[in-house]
C-alpha positions in Angstrom: 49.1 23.2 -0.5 46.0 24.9 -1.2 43.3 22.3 -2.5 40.0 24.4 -4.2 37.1 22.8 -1.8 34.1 23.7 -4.3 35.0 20.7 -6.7 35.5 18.2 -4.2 32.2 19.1 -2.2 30.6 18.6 -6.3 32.2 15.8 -6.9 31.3 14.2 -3.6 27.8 14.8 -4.1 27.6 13.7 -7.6 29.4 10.6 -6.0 26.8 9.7 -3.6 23.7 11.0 -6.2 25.5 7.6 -8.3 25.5 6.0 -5.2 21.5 6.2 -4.2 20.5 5.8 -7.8 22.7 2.4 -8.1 21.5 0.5 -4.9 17.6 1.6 -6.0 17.0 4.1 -3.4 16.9 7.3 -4.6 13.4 8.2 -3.9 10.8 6.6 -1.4 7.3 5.6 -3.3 4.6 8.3 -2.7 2.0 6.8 -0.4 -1.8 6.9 -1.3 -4.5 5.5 0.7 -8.3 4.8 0.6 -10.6 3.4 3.5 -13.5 0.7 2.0 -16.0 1.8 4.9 -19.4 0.0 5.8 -20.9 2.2 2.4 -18.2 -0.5 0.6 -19.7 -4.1 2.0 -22.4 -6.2 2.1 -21.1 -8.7 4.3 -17.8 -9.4 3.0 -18.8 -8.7 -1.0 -18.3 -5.5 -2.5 -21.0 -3.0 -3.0 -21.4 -0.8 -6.2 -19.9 2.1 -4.3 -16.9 -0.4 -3.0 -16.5 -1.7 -6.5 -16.1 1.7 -8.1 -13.7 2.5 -5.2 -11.4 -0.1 -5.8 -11.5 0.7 -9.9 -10.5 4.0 -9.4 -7.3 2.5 -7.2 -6.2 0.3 -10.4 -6.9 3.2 -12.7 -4.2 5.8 -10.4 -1.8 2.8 -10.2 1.2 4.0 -11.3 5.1 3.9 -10.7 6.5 5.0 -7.7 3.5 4.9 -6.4 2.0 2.5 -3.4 -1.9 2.3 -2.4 -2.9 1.3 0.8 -6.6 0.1 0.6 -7.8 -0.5 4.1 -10.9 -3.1 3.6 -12.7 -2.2 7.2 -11.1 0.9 8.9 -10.9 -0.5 12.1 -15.2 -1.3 11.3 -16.8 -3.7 13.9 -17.9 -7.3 13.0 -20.3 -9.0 14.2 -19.9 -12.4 15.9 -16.7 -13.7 17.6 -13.5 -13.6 16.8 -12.7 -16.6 14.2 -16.0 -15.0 12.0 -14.6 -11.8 12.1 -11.2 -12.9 10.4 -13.3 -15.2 7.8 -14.8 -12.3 7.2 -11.7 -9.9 6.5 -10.0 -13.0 4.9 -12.7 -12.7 2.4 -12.8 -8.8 1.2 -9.1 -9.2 1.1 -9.7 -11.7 -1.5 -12.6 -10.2 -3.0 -10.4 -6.6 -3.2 -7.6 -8.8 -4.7 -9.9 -10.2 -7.5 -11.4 -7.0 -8.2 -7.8 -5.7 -8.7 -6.4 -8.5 -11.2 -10.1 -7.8 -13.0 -8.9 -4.3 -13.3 -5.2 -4.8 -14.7 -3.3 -5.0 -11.7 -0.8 -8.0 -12.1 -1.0 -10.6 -8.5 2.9 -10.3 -7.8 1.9 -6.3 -7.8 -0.4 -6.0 -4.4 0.5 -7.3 -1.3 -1.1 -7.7 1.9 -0.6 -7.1 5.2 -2.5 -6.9 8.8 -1.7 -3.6 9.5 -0.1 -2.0 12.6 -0.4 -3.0 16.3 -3.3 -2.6 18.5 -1.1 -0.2 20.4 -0.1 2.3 17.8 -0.9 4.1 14.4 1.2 3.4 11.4 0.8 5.1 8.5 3.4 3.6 6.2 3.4 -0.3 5.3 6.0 -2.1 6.3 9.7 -1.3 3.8 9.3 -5.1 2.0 5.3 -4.0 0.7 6.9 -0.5 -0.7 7.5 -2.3 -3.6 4.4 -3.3 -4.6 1.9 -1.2 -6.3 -1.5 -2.0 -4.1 -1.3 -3.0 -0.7 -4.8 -4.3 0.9 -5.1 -4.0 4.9 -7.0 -6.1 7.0 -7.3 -4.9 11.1 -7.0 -8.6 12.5 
């Protein structure tokens, strides 16, 4: 029995193209990132340079698409340890308001505490790829 293989390797790949596009995983999210840096804050309110920062992150929103906005790039805060997570607890919020003010809906950003002392991680974690904005705070 001779059995043509070109058909079945075509319809096996349209097969598994059906497949990836039916369990939601056909493509990973492009990745975009912007550091707030000590030009960004006052404290823990955002600056006029920090502001515009964060509206140009609303206005590239888009689908497919995740922004990680890092609120202190690893930056050194004065005081002990308890300040210095008030202090990160609050530009999260403040980047989070700013966000919403710029048309960003709350269910669409996420937050998370970025990766481990020990290591470098550039990609959130696989459950914040769905969201369009994700802020990081270095606790």
């Amino acid at each position: 029995m001779n059995i043509p293989v070109r058909p079945l390797l075509l319809t096996g790949s349209l097969f598994c193209l059906i497949a990836l596009i039916a369990t939601g995983c056909a493509t990973p999210p492009e990745v975009k990132r912007d550091y707030l840096d000590a030009t960004a804050w006052r404290g823990s309110a955002l600056t006029g340079v920090g502001r515009q920062n964060v509206v140009d992150d609303a206005a590239g929103a888009a689908p497919q698409t995740v922004t990680l906005i890092d609120v202190n790039q690893r930056a050194e805060v004065a005081g002990d340890v308890e300040r210095r997570a008030r202090v990160l607890d609050r530009r999260v919020a403040n980047v989070q308001r700013e966000l919403r003010r710029n048309g960003i809906a709350p269910a669409a950003v996420g937050e998370w505490p970025g990766p481990v002392q020990d290591g470098v991680q550039t990609y959130s974690p696989s459950e914040l790829q769905t969201k369009q904005m994700v802020v990081i705070a270095h606790y």
